[in-house]
C-alpha positions, -999 to 999 in steps of 0.1 A, spaced: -639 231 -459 -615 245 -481 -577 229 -488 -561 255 -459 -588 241 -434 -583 199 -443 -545 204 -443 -552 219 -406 -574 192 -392 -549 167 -409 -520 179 -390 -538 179 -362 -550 145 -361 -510 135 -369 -504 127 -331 -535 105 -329 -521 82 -359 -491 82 -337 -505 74 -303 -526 42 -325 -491 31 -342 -472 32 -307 -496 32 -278 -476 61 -264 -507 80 -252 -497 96 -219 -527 85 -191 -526 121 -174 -534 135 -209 -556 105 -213 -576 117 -179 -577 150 -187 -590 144 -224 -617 120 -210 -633 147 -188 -624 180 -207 -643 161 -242 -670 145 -217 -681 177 -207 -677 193 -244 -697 165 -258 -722 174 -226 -729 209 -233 -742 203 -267 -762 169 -256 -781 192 -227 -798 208 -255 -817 175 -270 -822 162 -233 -795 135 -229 -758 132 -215 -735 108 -219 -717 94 -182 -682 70 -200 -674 84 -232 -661 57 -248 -690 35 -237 -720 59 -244 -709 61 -280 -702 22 -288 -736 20 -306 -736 49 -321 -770 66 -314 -758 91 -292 -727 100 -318 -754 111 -344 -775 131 -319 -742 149 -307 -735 155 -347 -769 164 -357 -765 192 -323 -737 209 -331 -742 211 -372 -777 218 -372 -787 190 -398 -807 160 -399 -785 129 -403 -797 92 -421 -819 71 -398 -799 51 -369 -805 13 -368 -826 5 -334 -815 -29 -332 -789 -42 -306 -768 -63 -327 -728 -54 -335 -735 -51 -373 -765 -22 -362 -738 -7 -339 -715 -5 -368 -737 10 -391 -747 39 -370 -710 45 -365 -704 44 -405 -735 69 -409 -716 91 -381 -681 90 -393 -696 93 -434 -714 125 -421 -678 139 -405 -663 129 -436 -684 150 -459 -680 180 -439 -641 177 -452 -625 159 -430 -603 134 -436 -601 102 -414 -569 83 -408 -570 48 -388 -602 53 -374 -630 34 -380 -667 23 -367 -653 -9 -351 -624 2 -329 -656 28 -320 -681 2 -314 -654 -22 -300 -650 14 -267 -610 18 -283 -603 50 -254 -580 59 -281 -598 61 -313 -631 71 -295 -610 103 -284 -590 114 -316 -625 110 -333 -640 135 -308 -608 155 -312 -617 157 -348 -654 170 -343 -640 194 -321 -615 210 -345 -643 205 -373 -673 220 -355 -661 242 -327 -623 253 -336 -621 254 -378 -647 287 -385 -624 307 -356 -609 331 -378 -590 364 -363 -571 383 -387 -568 364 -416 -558 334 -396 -580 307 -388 -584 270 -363 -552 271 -338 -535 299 -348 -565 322 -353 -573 309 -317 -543 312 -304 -541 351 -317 -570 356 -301 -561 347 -264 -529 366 -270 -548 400 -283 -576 399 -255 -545 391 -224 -520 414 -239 -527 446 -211 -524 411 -179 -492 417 -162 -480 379 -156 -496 366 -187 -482 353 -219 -498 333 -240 -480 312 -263 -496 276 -266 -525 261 -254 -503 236 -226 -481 250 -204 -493 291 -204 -523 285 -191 -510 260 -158 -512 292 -134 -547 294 -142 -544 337 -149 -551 332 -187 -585 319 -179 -591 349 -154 -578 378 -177 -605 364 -208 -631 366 -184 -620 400 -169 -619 413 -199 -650 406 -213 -668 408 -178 -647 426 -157 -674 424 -129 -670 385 -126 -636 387 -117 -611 408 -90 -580 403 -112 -558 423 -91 -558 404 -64 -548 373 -79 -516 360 -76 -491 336 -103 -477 318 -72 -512 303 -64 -524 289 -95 -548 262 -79 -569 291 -66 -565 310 -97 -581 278 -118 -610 273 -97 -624 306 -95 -621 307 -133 -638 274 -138 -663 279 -115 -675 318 -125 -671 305 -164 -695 276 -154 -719 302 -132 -721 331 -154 -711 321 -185 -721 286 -192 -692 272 -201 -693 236 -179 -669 223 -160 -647 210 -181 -610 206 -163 -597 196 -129 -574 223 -111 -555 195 -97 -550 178 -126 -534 209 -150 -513 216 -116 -499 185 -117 -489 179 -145 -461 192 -162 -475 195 -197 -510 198 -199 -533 185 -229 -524 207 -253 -561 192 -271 -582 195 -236 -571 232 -231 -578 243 -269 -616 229 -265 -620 247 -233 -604 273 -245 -627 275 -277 -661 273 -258 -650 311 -240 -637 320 -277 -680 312 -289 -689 326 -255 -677 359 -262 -680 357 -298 -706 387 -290 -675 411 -288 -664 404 -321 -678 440 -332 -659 458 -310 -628 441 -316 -634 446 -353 -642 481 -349 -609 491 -330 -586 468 -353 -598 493 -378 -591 523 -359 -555 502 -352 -548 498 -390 -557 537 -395 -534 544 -369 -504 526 -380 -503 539 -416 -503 570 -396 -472 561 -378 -458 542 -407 -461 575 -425 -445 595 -400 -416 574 -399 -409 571 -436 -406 607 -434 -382 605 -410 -366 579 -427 -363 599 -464 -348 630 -445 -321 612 -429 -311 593 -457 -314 622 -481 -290 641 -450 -268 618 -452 -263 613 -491 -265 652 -494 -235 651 -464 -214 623 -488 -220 638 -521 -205 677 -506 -175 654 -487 -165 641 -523 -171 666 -545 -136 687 -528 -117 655 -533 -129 650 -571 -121 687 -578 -85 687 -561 -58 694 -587 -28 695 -570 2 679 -593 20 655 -582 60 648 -590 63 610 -596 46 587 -614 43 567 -583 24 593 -566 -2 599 -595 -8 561 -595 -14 559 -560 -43 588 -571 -53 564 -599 -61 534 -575 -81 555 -547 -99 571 -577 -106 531 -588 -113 521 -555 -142 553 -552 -150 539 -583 -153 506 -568 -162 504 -535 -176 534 -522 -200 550 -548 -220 516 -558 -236 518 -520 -244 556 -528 -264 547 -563 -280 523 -542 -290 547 -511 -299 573 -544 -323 547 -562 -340 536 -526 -346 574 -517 -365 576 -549 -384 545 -549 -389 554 -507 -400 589 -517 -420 579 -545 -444 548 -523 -445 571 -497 -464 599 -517 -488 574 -530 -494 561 -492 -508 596 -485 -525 602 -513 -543 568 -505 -548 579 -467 -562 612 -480 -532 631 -468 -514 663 -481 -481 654 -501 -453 652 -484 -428 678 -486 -388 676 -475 -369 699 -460 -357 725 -482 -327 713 -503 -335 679 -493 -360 678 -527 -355 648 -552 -344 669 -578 -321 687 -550 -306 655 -546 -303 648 -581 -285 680 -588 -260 674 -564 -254 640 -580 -248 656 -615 -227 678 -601 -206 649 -583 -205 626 -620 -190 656 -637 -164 663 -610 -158 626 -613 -158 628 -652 -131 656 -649 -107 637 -622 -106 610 -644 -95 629 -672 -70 651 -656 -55 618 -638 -48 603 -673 -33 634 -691 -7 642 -655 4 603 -659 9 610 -697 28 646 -690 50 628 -662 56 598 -687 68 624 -713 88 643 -685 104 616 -674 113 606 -708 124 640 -713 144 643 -680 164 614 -688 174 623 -722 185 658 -712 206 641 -686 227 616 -714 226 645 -739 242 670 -712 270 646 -699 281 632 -739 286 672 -743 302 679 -708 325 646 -712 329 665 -751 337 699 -735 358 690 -710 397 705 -709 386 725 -744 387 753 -727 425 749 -713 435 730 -749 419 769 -767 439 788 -738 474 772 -746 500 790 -766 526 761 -778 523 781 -809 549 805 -796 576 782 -793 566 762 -822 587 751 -850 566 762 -887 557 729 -889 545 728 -856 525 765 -860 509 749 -896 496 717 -875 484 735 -848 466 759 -875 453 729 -892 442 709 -858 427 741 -849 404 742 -881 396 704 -871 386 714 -836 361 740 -856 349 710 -873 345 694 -846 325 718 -823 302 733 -854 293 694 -855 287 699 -819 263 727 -822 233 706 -828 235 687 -794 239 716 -779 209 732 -796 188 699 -785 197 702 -752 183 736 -751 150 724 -766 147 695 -743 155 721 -714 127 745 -730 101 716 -733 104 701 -699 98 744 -686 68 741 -705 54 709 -693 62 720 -656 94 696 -643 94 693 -611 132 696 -613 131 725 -639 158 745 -614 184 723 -617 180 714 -654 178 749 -663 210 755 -642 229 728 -658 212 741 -695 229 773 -688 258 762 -677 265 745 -709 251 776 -730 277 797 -713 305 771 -715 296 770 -750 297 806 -759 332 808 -740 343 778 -761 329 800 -790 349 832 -781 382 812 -769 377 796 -806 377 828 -822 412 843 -804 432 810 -812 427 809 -849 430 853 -849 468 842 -829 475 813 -853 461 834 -885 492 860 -875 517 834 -874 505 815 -902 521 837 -926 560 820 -907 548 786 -913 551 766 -944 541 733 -943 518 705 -927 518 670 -932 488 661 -957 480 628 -948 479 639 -913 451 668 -925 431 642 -942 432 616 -914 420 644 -889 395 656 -918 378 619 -919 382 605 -887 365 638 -870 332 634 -887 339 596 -887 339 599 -849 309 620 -845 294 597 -866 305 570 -842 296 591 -812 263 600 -828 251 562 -836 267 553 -798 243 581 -793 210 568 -811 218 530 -798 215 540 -759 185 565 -767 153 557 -747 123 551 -762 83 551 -754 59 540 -778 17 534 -774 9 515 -804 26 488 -833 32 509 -860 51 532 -837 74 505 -829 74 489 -864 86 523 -872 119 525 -851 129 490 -860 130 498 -896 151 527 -889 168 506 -866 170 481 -897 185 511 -918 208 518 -894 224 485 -894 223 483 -936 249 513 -933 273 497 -908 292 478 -939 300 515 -957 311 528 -922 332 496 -917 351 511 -950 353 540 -939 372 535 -906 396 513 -924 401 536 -949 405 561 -920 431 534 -902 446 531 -939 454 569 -940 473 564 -900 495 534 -914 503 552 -946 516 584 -922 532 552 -902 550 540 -935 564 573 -939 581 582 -906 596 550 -905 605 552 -946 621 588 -942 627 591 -905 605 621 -902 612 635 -870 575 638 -857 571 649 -818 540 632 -803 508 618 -822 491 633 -850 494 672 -848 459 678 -863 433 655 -844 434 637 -807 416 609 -824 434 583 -821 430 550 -843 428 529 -808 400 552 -803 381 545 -831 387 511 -830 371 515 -794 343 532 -804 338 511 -831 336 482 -815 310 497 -790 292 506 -817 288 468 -827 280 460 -787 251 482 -785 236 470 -821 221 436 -805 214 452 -773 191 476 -798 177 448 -813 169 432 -782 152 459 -769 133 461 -798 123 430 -801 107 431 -762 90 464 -768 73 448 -801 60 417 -777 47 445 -749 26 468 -775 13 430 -794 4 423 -756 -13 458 -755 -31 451 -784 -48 423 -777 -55 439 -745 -75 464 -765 -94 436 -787 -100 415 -755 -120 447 -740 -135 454 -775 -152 425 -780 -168 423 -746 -177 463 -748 -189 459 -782 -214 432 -768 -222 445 -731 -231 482 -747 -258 473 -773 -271 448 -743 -273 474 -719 -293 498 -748 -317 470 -755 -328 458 -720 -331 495 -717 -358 499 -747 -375 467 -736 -383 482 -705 -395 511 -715 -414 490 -738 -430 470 -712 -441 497 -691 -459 511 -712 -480 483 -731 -509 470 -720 -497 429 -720 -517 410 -693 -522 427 -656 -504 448 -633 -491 416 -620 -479 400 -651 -463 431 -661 -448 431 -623 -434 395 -630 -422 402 -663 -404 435 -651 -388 411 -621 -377 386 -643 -360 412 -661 -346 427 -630 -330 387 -622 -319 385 -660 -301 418 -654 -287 412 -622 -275 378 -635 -256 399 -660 -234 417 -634 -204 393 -641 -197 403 -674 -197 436 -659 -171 428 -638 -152 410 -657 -152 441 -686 -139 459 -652 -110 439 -650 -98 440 -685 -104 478 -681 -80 478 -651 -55 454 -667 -60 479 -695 -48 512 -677 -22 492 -657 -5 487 -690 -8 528 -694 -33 521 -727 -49 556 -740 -67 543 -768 -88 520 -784 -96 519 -821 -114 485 -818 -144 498 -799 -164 530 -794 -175 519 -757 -151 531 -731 -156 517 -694 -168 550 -682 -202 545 -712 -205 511 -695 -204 518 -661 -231 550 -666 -251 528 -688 -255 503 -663 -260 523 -633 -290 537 -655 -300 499 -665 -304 494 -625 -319 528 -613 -345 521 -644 -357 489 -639 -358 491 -599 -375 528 -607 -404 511 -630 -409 481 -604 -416 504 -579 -444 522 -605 -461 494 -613 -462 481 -577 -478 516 -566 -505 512 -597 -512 478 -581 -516 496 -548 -539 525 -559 -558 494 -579 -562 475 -546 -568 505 -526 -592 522 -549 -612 491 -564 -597 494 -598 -610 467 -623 -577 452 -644 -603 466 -676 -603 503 -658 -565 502 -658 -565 486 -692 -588 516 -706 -567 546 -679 -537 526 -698 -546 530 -737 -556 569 -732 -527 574 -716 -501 560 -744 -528 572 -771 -513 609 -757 -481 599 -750 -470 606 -784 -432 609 -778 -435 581 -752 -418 594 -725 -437 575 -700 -452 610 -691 -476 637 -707 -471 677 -708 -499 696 -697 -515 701 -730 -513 666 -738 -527 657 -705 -556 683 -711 -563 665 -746 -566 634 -727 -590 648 -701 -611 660 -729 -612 629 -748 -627 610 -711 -653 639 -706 -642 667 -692 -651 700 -700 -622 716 -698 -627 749 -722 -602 775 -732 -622 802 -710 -610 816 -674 -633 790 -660 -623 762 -675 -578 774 -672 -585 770 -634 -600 741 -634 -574 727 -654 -545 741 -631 -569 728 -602 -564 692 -615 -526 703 -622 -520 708 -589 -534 673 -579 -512 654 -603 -480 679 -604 -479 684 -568 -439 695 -571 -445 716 -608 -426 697 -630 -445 702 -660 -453 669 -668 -476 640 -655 -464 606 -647 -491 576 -655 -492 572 -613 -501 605 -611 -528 601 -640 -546 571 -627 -544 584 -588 -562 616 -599 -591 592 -621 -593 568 -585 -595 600 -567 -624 613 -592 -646 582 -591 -635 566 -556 -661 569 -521 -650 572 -488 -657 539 -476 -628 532 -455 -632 566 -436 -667 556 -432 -659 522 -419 -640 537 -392 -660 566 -381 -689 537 -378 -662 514 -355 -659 548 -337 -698 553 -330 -696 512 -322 -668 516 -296 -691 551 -281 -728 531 -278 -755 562 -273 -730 584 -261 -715 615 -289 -678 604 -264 -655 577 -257 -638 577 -226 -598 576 -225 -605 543 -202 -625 529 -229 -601 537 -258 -570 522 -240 -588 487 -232 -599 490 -271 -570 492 -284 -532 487 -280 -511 511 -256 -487 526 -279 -514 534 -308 -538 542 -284 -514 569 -264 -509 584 -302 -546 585 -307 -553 606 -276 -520 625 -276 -540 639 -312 -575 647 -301 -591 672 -280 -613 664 -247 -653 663 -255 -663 699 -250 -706 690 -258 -729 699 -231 -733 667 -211 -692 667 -212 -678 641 -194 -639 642 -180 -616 623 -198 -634 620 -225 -627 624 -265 -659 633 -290 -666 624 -323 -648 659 -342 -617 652 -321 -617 619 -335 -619 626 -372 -591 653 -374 -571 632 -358 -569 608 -381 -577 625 -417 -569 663 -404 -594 694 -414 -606 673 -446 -638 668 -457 -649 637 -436 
């Protein structure tokens, strides 16, 4: 008895242990056990010429208990004690309960004196145990074995009974119509099973018990009455009735055996079929995806805002994301689906399968190319329209403060040039407005370089494609014009005052210098007001460390300007002094300028405003691009880590499948536990996925820490995954050939060795000349002639089915099974077939749907042809029919 078998009779002789702790046993059980074992213990005691009449009295001194042992096992036990005494009694017991014990039984609680003492209890659980030991243990259906193998049993040979269901051995068998369908189906002449009905089970017992006890031998061994009445039966009284029809019919056991062969056949048949049908849906379906995504990948439409392009930014994350992981998932299990299934038929003997055209692997893998480098171009054309609309932007806004400081500059200039007070002016008057003029020249030359930048920035945000170029080219050329006018309206004033300069004599000098060095003092002012309120943008450090030492500059020149405006205001008070010390009779403010010293004053002090308001900005822009940077470093130092992991695992896989280290199945193991290692990795993945994104959200470009951008990752790891689940899937289809084909681990070892010793680039895969070399070097003659080319593109054709030009290692050692394997298998069945027929060449369509279940045996006759020999028989299949059903036109 092996460990599976003791473990069985242990657990079954739990309830007993139970029933001696609590005295629970139930007395209908109790009765039922007492006659169903008393009859058991009967049938065997017949055949040395005894019988026992009280069970637990016949067996008290132990004589009969080592007949009844030496019945059913066939071997002699020790010599009983004759004598009459207790201690005799007890040692026959001992001899019978030492001989159970041997056979691997272990005993719990019982022992020869609660035997010899006539213990109901003990006397049956011991009973129980020679029944599980001798008569329900060796039942074995299916690679199960005791209850269960029993229990599959009764449920296989009533499956076509209407009204029965097996499911234990108490309370399915009370209506008495399992008993009836085991015998009908074995004898079907015993038994009129149509015209018995569930709502009389009484009747339905008794004719079961007493045709089993007529015809088949089986005794008596339960009372109608007693399974009716109760509500539970003895789960251990039916199973040893139940067993004695199991032995009783044993005789079929061929039969059955012979179409569970024909049943396996049958199902890798349909098993096939449906793979098939599997692969082209899901291959439809990922086909139907990839050509939905492609359009979106490879739309380019612009948008206006950088709101809008972010919004494209996050779907094109949450593709990234959320819906193509499921895809490279649905890809891989199309390969690894496509992949088992070809080596399923090339086990059953069947031609390769073949998908609908464009539904090919390498169809599917094309189309996935194409979709990664429409991907790979969205990306990139997503990050260069958020840097064009960050420059535009940018741009926008500084053609917008550039064009109103002009248009405030410009405004009533052209009314000021158009006046002629120089008509009714005194010489004085005429000189000033001559000199004021010349200023005003100054002035607007000093002008013509804002004017010039406002044109640029116009010109650059054309080329870069504003949105809003319309109206900023509308407002450019309204300024260009204004400014021409200005120029023109310029040019006539000074020709007018240049012909009445000749009547005027004299200007006020201080009033010529104070327009001569506030005007450029102003622009000055205007210019820095200018610089101060300037937006900027800036990616990295150094570019902001370089505007705040210009800024730094700036601010060293502001004491020089500080002497300069009061030397400016000096020159206004010294003009002051003079009016009031020789009552010059002066109409209005300075004739020569309109600055006026509150005005620079004003500006001035604007001017020292906007100076912390600089540095503050500054200083917040230097803390963003230090955030940035660490940003950068923070991803670096995880990329520069995950990358050279993801490159390793990757060699070390390739490593392992193709040495030779321990079996299939320790290479299997070792590739899984890579696969858990891996997949235990997919945090850091994750979390290198959120420093990306925390990355981009800051608008970061580049990254001179590392050489490993999130895309290289990503790739790499999908590959990582696709590889290890792809070499899994090889080595569990070389374990299958192995098992299939009757492979020794020192075949494979050897197919191994000259495989790599070819495999000179190791690929994993040879080239057809290397795979000739390696055919030569096991014994084939394989020559250069005409002969020996087709022989070689014979074998080709076996291992390169789809012409690929090279030869994977599953290919190589299905070809060298192929070579040296028999046809055992088809010969096993084609023998269960001439079982199931008898004498006759046929089997009838009756006899093939009793055989075997209804939905495999529908397929089987749905595939073959009526017998057509010359004793033909209607409804009937032959031999022929048979075998091209199930292996085609082959060579069985």
């Amino acid at each position: 008895m092996d460990h599976y078998d003791s473990q069985q009779t242990n657990d079954y002789m739990q309830p007993e242990e139970d029933w001696d702790r609590d005295l629970l046993l139930d007395p209908a059980w109790e009765k039922q056990q007492r006659k169903t074992f008393t009859a058991w213990c009967n049938s065997h005691l017949r055949k040395a010429g005894t019988q026992i009449e009280n069970i637990e009295e016949d067996f008290r001194d132990g004589l009969k208990l080592m007949l009844l042992l030496e019945v059913i096992s066939g071997e002699r036990l020790a010599k009983p004690e004759r004598g009459k005494m207790r201690v005799h009694k007890i040692s026959n017991v001992n001899k019978a309960l030492d001989f159970i014990a041997s056979k691997g039984v272990k005993l719990v609680s019982i022992g020869a004196e609660e035997i010899v003492d006539g213990n109901v209890k003990m006397t049956l659980g011991m009973i129980w145990t020679i029944i599980l030991r001798f008569a329900i243990q060796d039942i074995s259906v299916e690679e199960t074995s005791a209850k269960e193998g029993l229990l599959l049993w009764c449920q296989r040979k009533t499956a076509p009974y209407k009204n029965v269901n097996i499911q234990n051995f108490h309370i399915s068998w009370k209506d008495g119509l399992g008993f009836c369908a085991l015998i009908h189906r074995h004898r079907p002449e015993l038994i009129d099973y149509g015209k018995l009905r569930k709502d009389d089970p009484l009747t339905n017992l008794n004719t079961a018990f007493d045709v089993a006890e007529k015809y088949l031998d089986i005794p008596k061994m339960l009372d109608a009455e007693d399974i009716v009445g109760t509500a539970r039966p003895d789960e251990k009284a039916i199973m040893t009735y139940v067993s004695s029809f199991y032995h009783a019919f044993s005789g079929a056991q061929k039969a059955e055996t012979a179409a569970n062969r024909i049943c396996k056949v049958l199902a890798v048949n349909q098993e096939n079929e449906r793979l098939m049908e599997d692969y082209e849906k899901l291959a439809s379906d990922l086909l139907e995806w990839i050509r939905r995504t492609i359009p979106w990948l490879e739309n380019r439409a612009p948008e206006n805002t950088m709101h809008a392009m972010q919004q494209k930014l996050e779907d094109f994350r949450d593709y990234r994301r959320l819906h193509k992981p499921p895809k490279v998932q649905e890809k891989c299990q199309l390969e690894i689906s496509f992949n088992t299934l070809q080596t399923k038929l090339r086990l059953s003997n069947r031609p390769a399968f073949m998908p609908s055209e464009g539904r090919m692997v390498s169809d599917i893998n094309n189309a996935w190319g194409c979709l990664e480098q429409a991907e790979k171009g969205y990306e990139e054309w997503l990050l260069n329209e958020i840097r064009r609309l960050e420059r535009l932007d940018h741009l926008a806004e500084k053609f917008r403060q550039k064009a109103s400081i002009h248009e405030a500059w410009t405004d009533g200039k052209e009314a000021m040039l158009r006046q002629k007070d120089y008509e009714t002016a005194t010489l004085s008057e005429i000189k000033a407005l001559l000199k004021k003029h010349e200023a005003f020249e100054s002035d607007l030359a000093a002008h013509q370089d804002r004017v010039e930048q406002i044109a640029a920035i116009a010109q650059e945000l054309n080329e870069l494609d504003y949105y809003d170029s319309p109206s900023v080219n509308a407002r450019c050329q309204r300024i260009c014009d204004q400014w021409d006018n200005l120029g023109a309206l310029t040019q006539k004033r000074r020709e007018a005052l240049e012909r009445t300069e000749k009547l005027l004599e004299t200007i006020d000098q201080l009033y010529l210098e104070y327009a001569k060095r506030a005007a450029p003092f102003n622009n000055w002012m205007e210019g820095a007001m200018e610089d101060l309120q300037d937006t900027f943008i800036v990616h990295t450090i150094e570019e902001i460390q370089g505007l705040t030492t210009a800024h730094e500059q700036f601010k060293a020149t502001l004491p020089d300007a500080d002497k300069e405006r009061l030397a400016i205001l000096g020159i206004h008070n010294e003009v002051s002094k003079i009016v009031q010390t020789y009552h010059v009779n002066m109409a209005g403010t300075n004739p020569y300028t309109t600055i006026t010293p509150q005005e620079i004053n004003g500006k001035w002090d604007h001017v020292r405003q906007l100076v912390p308001r600089r540095d503050q900005a500054l200083m917040e822009e230097h803390a963003r691009q230090q955030h940035n940077e660490r940003l950068r470093k923070q991803f670096a130092a995880q990329a520069n880590v995950i990358g050279p992991w993801i490159q390793t695992k990757m060699e070390e896989i390739g490593r392992i499948s193709i040495e030779m280290h321990g079996t299939l199945e320790d290479q299997l193991s070792h590739l899984r536990q890579y696969e858990k290692s891996i997949v235990n990795y997919k945090p850091k993945i994750d979390q290198l996925e959120g420093d990306h994104q925390l990355i981009q959200e800051a608008l970061i470009f580049d990254n001179k820490h590392t050489n490993y951008t999130m895309e290289h990752i990503r790739v790499g790891w999908e590959q990582l995954l696709t590889t290890i689940a792809r070499t899994i899937n090889e080595v569990e289809n070389q374990i299958l050939t192995r098992d299939a084909k009757g492979i020794s681990q020192e075949q494979m070892n050897e197919f191994r060795a000259s495989f790599n010793h070819f495999d000179r680039d190791h690929s994993g895969t040879l080239g057809p000349e290397e795979f000739k070399a390696c055919l030569i070097s096991l014994g084939y003659d394989i020559g250069n002639d005409p002969q020996g080319e087709a022989e070689f593109a014979r074998i080709m054709s076996i291992v390169d089915p789809n012409r690929l030009g090279v030869v994977t290692f599953q290919a190589f050692i299905d070809f060298m099974s192929r070579e040296t394997a028999d046809t055992d298998t088809a010969d096993q069945v084609m023998a269960s077939f001439k079982i199931l027929a008898g004498d006759k060449n046929y089997i009838t369509v009756d006899e093939l749907r009793r055989e075997l279940p209804p939905d495999q045996a529908e397929y089987c006759i749905a595939r073959m042809a009526p017998y057509t020999g010359p004793d033909a028989v209607p409804g009937a299949l032959d031999y022929m029919s048979f075998s091209t059903a199930l292996y085609g036109e082959s060579d069985l």
